[in-house]
C-alpha positions as CSV (number, residue, x, y, z in Angstrom):
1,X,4.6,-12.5,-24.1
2,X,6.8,-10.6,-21.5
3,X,7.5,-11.8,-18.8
4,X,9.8,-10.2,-15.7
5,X,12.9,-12.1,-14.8
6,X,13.2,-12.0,-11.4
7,X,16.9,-12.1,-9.8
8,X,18.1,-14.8,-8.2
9,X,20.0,-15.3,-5.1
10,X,23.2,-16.3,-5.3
11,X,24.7,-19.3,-3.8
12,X,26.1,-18.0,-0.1
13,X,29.5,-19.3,1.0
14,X,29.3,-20.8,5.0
15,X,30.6,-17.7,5.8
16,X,28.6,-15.6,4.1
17,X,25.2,-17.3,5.1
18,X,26.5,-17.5,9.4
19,X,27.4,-13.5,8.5
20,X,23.9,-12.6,7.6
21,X,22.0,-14.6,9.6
22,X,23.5,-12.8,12.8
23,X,22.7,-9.1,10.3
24,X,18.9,-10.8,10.4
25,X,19.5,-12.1,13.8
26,X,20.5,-8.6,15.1
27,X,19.0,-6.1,13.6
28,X,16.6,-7.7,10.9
29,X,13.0,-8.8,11.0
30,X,11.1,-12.2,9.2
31,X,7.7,-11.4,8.9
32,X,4.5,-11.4,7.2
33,X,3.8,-7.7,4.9
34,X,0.7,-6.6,3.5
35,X,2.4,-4.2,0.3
36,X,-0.9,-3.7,-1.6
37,X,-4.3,-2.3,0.4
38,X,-6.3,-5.5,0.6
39,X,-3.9,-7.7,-0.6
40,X,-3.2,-11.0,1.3
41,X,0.2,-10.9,3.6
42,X,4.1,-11.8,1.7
43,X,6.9,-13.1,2.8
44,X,9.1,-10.1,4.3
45,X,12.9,-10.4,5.5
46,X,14.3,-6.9,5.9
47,X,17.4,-5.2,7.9
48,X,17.5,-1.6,8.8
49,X,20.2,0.1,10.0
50,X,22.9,3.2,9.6
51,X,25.6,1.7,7.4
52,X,25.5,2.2,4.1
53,X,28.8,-0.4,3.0
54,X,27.2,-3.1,4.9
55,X,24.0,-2.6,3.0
56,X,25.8,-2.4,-0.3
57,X,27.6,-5.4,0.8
58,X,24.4,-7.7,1.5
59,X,23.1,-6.4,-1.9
60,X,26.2,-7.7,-3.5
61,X,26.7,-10.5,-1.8
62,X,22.6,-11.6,-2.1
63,X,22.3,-10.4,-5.8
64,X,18.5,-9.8,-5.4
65,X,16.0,-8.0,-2.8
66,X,16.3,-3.8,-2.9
67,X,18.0,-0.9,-1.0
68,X,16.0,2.2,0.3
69,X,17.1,4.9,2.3
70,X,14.6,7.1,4.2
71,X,14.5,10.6,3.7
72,X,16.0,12.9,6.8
73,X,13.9,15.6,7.7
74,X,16.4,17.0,10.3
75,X,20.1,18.3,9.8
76,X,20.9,15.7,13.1
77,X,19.6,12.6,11.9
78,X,21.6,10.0,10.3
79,X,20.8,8.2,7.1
80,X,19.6,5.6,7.4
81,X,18.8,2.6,5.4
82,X,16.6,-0.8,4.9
83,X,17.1,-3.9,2.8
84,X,14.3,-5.9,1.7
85,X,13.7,-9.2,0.2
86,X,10.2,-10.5,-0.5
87,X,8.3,-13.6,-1.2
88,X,10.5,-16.2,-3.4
89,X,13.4,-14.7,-3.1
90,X,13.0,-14.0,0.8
91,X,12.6,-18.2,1.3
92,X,15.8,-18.8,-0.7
93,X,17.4,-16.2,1.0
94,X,16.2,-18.2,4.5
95,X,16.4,-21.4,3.1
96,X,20.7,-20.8,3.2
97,X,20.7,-18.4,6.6
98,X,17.6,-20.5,8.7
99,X,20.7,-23.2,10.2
100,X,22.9,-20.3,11.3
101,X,19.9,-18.0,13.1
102,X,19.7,-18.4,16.8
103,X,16.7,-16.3,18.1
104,X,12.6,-16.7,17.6
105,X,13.5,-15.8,14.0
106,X,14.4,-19.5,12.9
107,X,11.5,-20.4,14.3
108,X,9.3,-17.9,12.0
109,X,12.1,-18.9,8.9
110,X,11.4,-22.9,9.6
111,X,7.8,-22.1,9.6
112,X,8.2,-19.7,6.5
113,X,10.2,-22.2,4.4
114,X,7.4,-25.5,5.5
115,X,4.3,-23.8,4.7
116,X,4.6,-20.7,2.6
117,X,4.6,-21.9,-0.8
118,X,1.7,-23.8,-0.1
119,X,-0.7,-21.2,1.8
120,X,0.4,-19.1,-1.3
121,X,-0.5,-19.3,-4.4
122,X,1.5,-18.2,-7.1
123,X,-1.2,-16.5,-9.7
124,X,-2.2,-14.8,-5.7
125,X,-5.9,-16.2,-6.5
126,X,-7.0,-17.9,-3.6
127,X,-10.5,-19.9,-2.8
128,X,-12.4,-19.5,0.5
129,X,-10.6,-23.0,1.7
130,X,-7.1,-21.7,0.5
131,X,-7.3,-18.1,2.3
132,X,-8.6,-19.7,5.3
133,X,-5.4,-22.2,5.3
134,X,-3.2,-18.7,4.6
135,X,-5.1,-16.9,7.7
136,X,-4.5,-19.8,9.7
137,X,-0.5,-19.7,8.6
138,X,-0.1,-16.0,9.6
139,X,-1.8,-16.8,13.1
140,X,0.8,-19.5,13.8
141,X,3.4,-17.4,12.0
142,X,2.9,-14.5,14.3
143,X,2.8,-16.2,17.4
144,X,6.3,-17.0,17.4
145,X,7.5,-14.1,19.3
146,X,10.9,-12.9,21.0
């Protein structure tokens, strides 16, 4: 059988983990994504921004999630790009950044790291008690707001 091997995070220094959590802080979201049409919602941290050596940089330093740029359609526009981490990965990612984070987004990362593992199940098949539970998760989940 074949299975994927997912990429793990690496183990953040202090620094490292107060560094991105004011990236996330700033100029990152925590939220909840749908990435297939009718699929349920997955855990989401991403960072978008203009700087290409501090998006290498958090790749590097992470060691799992992906870099995309968006394509420029006009000669005056900057590249830019956005880093994303999903689902297992995104909650060990928060799980070393949620004690350094300072806005509404700890609030979301608490919430994330409490209850997402267990609103979620892993095969993604859900029973109509279980996707109730995850419906009721991404109510409280998005009213912690700014």
């Amino acid at each position: 059988m074949n299975r994927t091997k997912y990429k793990k995070v690496q183990k953040l220094s202090e620094t490292e983990r107060a560094y991105l959590a004011g990236i996330i802080d700033g100029e990152g979201t925590i939220t909840l994504t749908v990435k297939q049409k009718g699929a349920t919602r997955h855990l989401a941290v991403t960072v978008s921004g203009t700087e290409k050596t501090l998006f290498s940089y958090i790749v590097r330093c992470v060691g799992a999630g992906q870099l995309t740029h968006k394509r420029i359609y006009k000669s005056h526009h900057t590249p830019s790009y956005t880093y994303s981490i999903y689902s297992r990965q995104a909650l060990d990612l928060l799980q070393q950044v949620t004690p350094f984070l300072k806005t509404y987004k700890q609030r979301r990362a608490k919430l994330a790291l409490d209850r997402y593992l267990e609103v979620t199940p892993r095969n993604g098949k859900y029973t109509e008690l279980s996707l109730r539970e995850k419906e009721k998760f991404v109510e409280q989940f998005f009213s912690i707001l700014p």
